[in-house]
C-alpha positions in Angstrom: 0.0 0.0 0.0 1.6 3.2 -1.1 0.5 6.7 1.1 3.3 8.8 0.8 4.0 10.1 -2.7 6.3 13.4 -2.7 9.9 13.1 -2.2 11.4 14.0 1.0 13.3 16.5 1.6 14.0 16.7 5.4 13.1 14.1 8.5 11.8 15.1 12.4 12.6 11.9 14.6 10.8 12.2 17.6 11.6 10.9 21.1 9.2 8.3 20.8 11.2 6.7 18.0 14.8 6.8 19.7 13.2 5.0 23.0 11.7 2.3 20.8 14.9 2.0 19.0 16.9 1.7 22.4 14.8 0.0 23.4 14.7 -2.7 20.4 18.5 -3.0 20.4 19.0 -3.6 24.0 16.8 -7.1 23.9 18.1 -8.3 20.8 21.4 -6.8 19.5 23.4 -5.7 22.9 26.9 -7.1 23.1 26.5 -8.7 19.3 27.5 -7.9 15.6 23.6 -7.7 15.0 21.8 -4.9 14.4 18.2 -3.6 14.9 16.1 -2.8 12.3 12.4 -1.7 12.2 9.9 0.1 11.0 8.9 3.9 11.1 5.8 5.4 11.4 4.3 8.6 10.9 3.1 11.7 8.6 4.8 13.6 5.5 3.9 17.5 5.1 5.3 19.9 2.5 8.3 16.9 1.9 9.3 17.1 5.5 8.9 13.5 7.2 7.7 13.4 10.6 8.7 10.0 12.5 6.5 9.7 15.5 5.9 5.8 16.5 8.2 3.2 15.4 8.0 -0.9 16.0 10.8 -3.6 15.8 10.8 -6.3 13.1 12.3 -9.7 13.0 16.0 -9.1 11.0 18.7 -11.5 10.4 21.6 -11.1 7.7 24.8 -13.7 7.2 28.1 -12.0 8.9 30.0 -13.2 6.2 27.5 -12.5 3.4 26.3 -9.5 3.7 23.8 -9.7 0.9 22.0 -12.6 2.5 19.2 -11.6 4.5 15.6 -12.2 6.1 12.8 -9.7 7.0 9.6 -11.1 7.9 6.9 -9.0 6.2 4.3 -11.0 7.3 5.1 -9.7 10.8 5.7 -6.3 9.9 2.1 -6.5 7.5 0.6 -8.1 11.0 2.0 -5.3 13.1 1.1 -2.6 10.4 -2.9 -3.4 10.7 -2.8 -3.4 14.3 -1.1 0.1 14.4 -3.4 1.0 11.7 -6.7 0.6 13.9 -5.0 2.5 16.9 -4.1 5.6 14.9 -5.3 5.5 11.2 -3.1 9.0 10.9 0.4 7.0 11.0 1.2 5.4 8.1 4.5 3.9 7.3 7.3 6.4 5.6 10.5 4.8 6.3 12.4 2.3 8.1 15.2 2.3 11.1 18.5 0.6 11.4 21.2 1.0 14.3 24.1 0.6 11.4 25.9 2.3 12.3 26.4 2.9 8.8 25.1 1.6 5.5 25.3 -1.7 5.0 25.7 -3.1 1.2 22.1 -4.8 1.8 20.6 -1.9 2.5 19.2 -0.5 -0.5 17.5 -4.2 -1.2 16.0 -3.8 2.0 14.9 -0.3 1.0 13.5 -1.9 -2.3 11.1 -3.8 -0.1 9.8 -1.0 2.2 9.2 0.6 -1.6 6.1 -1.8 -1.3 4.4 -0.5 2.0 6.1 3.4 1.1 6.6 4.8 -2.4 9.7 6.8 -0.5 10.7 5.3 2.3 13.5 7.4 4.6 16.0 5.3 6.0 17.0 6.4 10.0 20.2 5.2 11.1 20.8 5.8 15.1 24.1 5.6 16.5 22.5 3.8 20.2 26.2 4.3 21.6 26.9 7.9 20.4 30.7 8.8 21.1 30.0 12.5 21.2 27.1 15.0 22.4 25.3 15.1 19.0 22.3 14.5 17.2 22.7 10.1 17.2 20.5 10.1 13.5 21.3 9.9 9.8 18.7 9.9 7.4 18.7 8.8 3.7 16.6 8.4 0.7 16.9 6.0 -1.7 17.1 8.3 -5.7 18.5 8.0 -9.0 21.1 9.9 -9.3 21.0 11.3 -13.2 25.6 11.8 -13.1 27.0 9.5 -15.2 24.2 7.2 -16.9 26.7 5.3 -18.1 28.5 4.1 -14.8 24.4 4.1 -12.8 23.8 1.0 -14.7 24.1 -2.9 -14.0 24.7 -5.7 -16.3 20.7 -5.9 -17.2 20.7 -1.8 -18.7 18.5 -0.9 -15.2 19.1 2.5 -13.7 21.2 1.4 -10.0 19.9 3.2 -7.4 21.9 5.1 -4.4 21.0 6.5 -1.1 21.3 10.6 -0.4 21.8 12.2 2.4 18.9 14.0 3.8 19.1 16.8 7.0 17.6 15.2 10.0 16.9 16.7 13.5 15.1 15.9 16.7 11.2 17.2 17.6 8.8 16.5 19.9 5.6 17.8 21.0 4.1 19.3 23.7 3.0 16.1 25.9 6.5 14.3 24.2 8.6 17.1 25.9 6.7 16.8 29.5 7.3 13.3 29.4 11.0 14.2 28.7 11.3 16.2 31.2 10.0 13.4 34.2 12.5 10.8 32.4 15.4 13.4 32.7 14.0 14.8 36.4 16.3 12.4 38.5 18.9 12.1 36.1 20.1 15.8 35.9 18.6 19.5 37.2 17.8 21.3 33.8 17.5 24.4 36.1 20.5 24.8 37.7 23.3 25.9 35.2 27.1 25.7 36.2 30.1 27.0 35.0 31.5 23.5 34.3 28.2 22.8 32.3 28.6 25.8 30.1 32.2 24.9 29.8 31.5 21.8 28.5 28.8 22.3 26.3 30.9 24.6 24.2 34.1 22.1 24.5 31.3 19.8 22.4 30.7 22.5 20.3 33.9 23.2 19.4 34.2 19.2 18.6 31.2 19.2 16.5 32.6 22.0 14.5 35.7 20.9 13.9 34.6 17.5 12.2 32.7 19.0 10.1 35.2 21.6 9.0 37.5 18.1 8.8 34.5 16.2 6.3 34.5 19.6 4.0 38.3 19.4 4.1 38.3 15.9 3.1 35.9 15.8 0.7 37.4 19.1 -1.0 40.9 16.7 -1.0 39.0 13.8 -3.1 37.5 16.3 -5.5 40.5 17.4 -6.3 42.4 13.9 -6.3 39.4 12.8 -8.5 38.4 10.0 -6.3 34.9 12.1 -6.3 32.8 13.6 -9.1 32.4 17.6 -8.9 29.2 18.4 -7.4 28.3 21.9 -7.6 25.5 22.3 -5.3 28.3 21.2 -2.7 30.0 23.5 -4.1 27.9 26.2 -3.9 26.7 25.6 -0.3 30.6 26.1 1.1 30.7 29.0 -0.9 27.8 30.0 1.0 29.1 29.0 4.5 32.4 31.3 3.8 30.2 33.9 2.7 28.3 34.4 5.7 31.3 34.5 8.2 31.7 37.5 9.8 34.8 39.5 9.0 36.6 39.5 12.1 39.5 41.6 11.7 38.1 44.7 11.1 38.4 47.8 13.7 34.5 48.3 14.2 34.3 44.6 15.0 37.3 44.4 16.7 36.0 47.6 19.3 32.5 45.8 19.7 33.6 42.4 20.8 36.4 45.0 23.2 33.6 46.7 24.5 31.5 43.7 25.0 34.0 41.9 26.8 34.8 44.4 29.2 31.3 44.9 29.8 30.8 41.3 30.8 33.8 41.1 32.5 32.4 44.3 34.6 29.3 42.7 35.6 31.4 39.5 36.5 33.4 41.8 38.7 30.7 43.3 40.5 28.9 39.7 40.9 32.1 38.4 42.6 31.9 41.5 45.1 28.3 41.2 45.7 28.5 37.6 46.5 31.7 38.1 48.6 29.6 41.4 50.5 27.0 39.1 51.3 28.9 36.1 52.5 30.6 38.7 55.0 27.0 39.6 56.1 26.1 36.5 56.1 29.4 35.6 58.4 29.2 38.2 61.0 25.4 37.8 61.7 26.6 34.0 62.5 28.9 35.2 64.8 27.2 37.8 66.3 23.8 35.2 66.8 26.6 33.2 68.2 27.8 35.5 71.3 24.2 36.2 71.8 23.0 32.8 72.2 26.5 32.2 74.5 25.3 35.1 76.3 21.7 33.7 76.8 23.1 30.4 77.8 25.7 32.2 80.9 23.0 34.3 81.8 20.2 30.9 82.1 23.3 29.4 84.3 23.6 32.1 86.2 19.7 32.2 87.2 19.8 28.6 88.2 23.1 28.7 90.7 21.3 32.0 92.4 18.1 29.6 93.3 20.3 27.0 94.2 21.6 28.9 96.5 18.4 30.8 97.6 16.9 27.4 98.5 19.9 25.9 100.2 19.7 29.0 102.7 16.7 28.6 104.7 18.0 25.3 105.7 21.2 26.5 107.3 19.4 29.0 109.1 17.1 26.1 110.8 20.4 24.3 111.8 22.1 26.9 113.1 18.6 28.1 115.1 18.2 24.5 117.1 22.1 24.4 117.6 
């Protein structure tokens, strides 16, 4: 059954989807060369695919043999219907694997989703991410028009490759309060250090520089000829350097002064602020110190002086028979 007809051109993968994922690889694939592979479900609007349920499916492949493999599409038919009567507003657009990259069998695999999806976007997830960054890659399976000559097999049939498509993370409204009670006794959102900020833009700084690496390295095969030149590639670096700021200029050069010595101002006068009112804080403890030392010698005094007031009538009565 085919329901999604436009091409893609950009994929949401919702929390849902990693759990179920996770989820999926833990039972089955943990501490093995296997991986997980299932199905996606959801909704395409304006070419932008929105993954919002997902559901395992029976997978085996040969280790050796790459291009043997088993998918049981009577299960995932089976599952499909019962999803189908819970929420008739999913359908299928894609399918998941935990790669973590493509696999040779994958675009046969992708040729069989083509009979449940006329498009189907493949989701890999990285379940044991090595950096702080978004764990999906998502691809399409398209002709690619360079080259007819090399794009086809032995049989004259146009071979068909997978292209990169950008993929990010959404959720809605209930998805992100249900976030927020998984992630409650795992970490304080609300309380922001120093080391947090410090390390959020050490990640940053790491996320940046591979990139810039993949662009260097990719620029190095187009010019080795080990890759055909792709102008839209091309033309999207160009765009990248276009838009950097020109940093070595006097105007900009005062601003980022200025700015810096204005947040290093309201640094300063933090610091003293905070050290003020630890003083205050200090000295009331000392003085509510004394005075509660004073209270105590005064309640000690007040108890020795009745003592003694009731041990003197007695003398007096002993010294009156005597």
């Amino acid at each position: 059954m085919v329901v999604v007809s436009r091409t893609p051109n950009s994929v949401v993968v919702h929390p849902l989807v990693l759990l179920g994922v996770v989820d999926h690889y833990n039972r089955v694939c943990k501490d093995t060369n296997k991986r997980a592979v299932g199905v996606l479900l959801g909704s395409v609007s304006q070419g932008r695919v929105s993954c919002t349920n997902s559901f395992a499916v029976p997978f085996e492949e040969e280790e050796q043999d790459s291009s043997v493999w088993f998918l049981d599409h009577n299960f995932l038919e089976s599952m499909w219907a019962m999803f189908r009567k819970v929420n008739a507003r999913e359908h299928i657009v894609g399918w998941y694997s935990t790669g973590p990259k493509i696999r040779p069998a994958d675009l046969d695999v992708n040729e069989l989703f083509r009979r449940y999806c006329s498009n189907p976007v493949l989701v890999i997830v990285d379940v044991e991410p090595k950096e702080d960054s978004i764990p999906t890659q998502a691809y399409i399976s398209v002709e690619d028009p360079i080259e007819d000559n090399k794009l086809k097999d032995g049989r004259g049939s146009r071979v068909r490759t997978f292209r990169h498509l950008p993929s990010e993370l959404g959720a809605a409204d209930a998805e992100q309060v249900g976030i927020g009670h998984l992630l409650r006794d795992v970490k304080d959102a609300t309380i922001a250090t120093l080391s947090d900020d410090l390390k959020s833009k050490i990640l940053s700084l790491k996320s940046l520089e591979s990139r810039l690496k993949d662009i260097e390295t990719y620029l190095k095969s187009v010019v080795d000829g080990e890759l055909p030149l792709n102008h839209e590639i091309l033309n999207t670096i160009q765009e990248i350097f276009n838009i950097l700021p020109t940093l070595f200029t006097p105007q900009v050069m005062n601003a980022f002064l200025v700015e810096t010595n204005d947040i290093m101002l309201v640094l300063y006068l933090a610091s003293l602020i905070r050290s003020v009112i630890a003083l205050n804080d200090l000295t009331n403890n000392k003085l509510s110190l004394r005075e509660g030392e004073r209270k105590a010698a005064d309640m000690l005094q007040e108890k020795r002086a009745k003592l003694k007031q009731q041990e003197t009538p007695g003398s007096t009565a002993k010294d009156r028979k005597k």
